[in-house]
C-alpha positions in Angstrom: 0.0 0.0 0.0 3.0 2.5 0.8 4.6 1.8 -2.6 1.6 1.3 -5.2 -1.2 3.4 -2.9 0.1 7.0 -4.0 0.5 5.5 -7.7 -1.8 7.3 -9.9 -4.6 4.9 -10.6 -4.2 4.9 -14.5 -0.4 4.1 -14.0 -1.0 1.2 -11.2 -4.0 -0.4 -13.6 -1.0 -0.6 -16.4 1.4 -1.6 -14.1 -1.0 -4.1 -12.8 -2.3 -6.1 -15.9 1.3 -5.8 -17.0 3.2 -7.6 -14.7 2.4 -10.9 -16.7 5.1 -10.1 -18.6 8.8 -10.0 -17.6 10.1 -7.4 -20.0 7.9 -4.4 -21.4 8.0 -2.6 -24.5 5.3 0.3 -25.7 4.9 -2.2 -28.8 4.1 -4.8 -26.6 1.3 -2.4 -24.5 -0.2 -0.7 -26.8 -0.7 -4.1 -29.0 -1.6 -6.4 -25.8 -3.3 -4.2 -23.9 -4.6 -1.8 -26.3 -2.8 1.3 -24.6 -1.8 4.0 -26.9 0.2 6.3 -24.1 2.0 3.2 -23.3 5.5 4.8 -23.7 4.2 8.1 -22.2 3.5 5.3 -18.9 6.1 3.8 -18.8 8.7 7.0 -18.9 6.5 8.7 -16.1 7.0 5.1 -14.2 10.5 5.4 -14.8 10.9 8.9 -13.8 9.6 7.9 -10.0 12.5 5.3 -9.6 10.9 2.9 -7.8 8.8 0.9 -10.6 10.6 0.0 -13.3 14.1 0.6 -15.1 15.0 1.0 -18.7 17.5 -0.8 -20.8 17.4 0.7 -24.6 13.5 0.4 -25.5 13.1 -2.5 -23.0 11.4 -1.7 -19.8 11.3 -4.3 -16.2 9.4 -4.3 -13.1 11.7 -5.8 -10.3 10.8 -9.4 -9.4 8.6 -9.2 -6.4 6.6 -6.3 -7.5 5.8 -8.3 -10.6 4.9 -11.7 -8.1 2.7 -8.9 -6.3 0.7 -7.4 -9.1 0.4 -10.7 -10.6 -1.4 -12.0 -8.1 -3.9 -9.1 -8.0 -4.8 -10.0 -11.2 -8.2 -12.4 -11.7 -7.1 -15.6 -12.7 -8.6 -15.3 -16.3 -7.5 -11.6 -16.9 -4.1 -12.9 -16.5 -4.6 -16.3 -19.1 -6.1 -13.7 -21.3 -3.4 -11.2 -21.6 -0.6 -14.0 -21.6 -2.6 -15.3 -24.7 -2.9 -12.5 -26.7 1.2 -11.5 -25.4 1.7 -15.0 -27.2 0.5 -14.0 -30.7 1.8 -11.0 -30.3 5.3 -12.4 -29.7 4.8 -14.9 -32.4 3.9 -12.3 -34.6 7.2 -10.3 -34.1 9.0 -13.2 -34.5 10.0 -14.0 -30.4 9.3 -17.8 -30.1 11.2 -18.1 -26.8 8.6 -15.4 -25.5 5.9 -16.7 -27.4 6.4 -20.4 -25.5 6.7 -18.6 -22.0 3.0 -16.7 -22.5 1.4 -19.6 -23.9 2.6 -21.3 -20.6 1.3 -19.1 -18.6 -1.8 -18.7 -20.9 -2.3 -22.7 -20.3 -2.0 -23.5 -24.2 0.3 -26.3 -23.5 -0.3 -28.0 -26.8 1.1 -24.5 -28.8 4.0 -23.7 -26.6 4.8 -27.7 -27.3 4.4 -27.0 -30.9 7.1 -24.2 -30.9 9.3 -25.9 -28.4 9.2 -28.8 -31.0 10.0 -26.5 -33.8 12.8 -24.1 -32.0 14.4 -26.4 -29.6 16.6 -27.9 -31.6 18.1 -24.4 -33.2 18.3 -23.7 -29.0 20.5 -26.6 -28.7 22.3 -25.7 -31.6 22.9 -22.3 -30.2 24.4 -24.0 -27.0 21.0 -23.1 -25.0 20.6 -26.6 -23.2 19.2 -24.8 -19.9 16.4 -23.0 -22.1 15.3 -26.3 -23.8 15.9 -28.3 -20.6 13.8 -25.6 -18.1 11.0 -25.0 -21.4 10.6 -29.5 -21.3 10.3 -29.2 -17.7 7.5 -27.0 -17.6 5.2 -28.6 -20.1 2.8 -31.0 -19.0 3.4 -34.8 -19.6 -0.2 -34.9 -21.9 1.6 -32.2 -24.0 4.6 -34.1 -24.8 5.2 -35.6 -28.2 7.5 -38.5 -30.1 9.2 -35.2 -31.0 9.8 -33.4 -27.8 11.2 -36.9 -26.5 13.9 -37.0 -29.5 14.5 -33.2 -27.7 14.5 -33.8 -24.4 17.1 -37.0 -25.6 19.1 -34.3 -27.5 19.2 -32.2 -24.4 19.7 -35.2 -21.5 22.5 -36.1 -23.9 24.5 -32.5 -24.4 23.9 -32.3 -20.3 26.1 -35.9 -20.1 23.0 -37.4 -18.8 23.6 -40.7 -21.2 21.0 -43.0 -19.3 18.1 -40.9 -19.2 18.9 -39.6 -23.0 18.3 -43.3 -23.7 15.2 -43.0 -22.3 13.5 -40.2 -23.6 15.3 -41.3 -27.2 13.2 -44.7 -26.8 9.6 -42.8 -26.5 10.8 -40.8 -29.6 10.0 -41.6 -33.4 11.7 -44.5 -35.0 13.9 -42.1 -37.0 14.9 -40.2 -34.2 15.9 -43.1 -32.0 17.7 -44.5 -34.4 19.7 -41.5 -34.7 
């Protein structure tokens, strides 16, 4: 109440029903949550020096004060603008976000599809603790004969030789034989 109860009202409902997501552009506002004076927000945020800090065009709440608005957001408000953050990141192209808000938007079955399609570019790229963490936190009815040959391909880079045989053997044929 000391920090956010002084906040003017317009600036706390944006910081609110942003705090789904970890990093902030006006892009990201005005397309999410329909905000036109996005960037006029966030600079007066930034200005009080308590809310949020700017790196280049990318602004961040700190950690806890995220946790905090999150949770004063209604269950479904927060699905819903986690959803449409998810097309909007995979229509600029930011599938790593993309996965993250359809996690939190509880569309499983697409943030598996991407994780199918990207993770093996994120191995590639030496991002084993990306893949590993983005396996982890899809649920087991999500996974597919693909993600297995992924999480093998991951197990594997990790020296993890045992359990890389066992995701491998609930992968496709082709992939296991590989």
């Amino acid at each position: 109440q000391e920090v956010l109860g002084p906040l003017d009202p317009v600036l706390r409902f944006l910081l609110t029903r942003s705090s789904v997501f970890e990093e902030l552009t006006p892009e990201l506002l005005a397309a999410v949550l329909e905000d036109q004076q996005a960037q006029a927000l966030l600079d007066a945020l930034t200005r009080g020096g308590t809310f949020l800090t700017r790196t280049g065009d990318t602004y961040r709440a700190h950690p806890l004060l995220r946790a905090h608005l999150r949770g004063l957001l209604a269950p479904g408000e927060a699905r819903e603008i986690a959803a449409r953050g998810a097309a909007y990141f995979e229509g600029t192209g930011r599938p790593r976000r993309a996965l993250a808000a359809h996690l939190q938007a509880g569309n499983a079955a697409r943030a598996a599809e991407l994780l199918a399609s990207y993770g093996g570019g994120w191995l590639a790229q030496g991002r084993v603790t990306l893949v590993s963490r983005s396996l982890a936190r899809l649920p087991a009815s999500a996974w597919t004969p693909a993600l297995h040959a992924l999480s093998g391909d991951a197990l594997r880079l990790a020296s993890r030789y045992e359990e890389a045989l066992a995701a491998y053997a609930q992968a496709a044929p082709l992939a296991r034989a590989l």
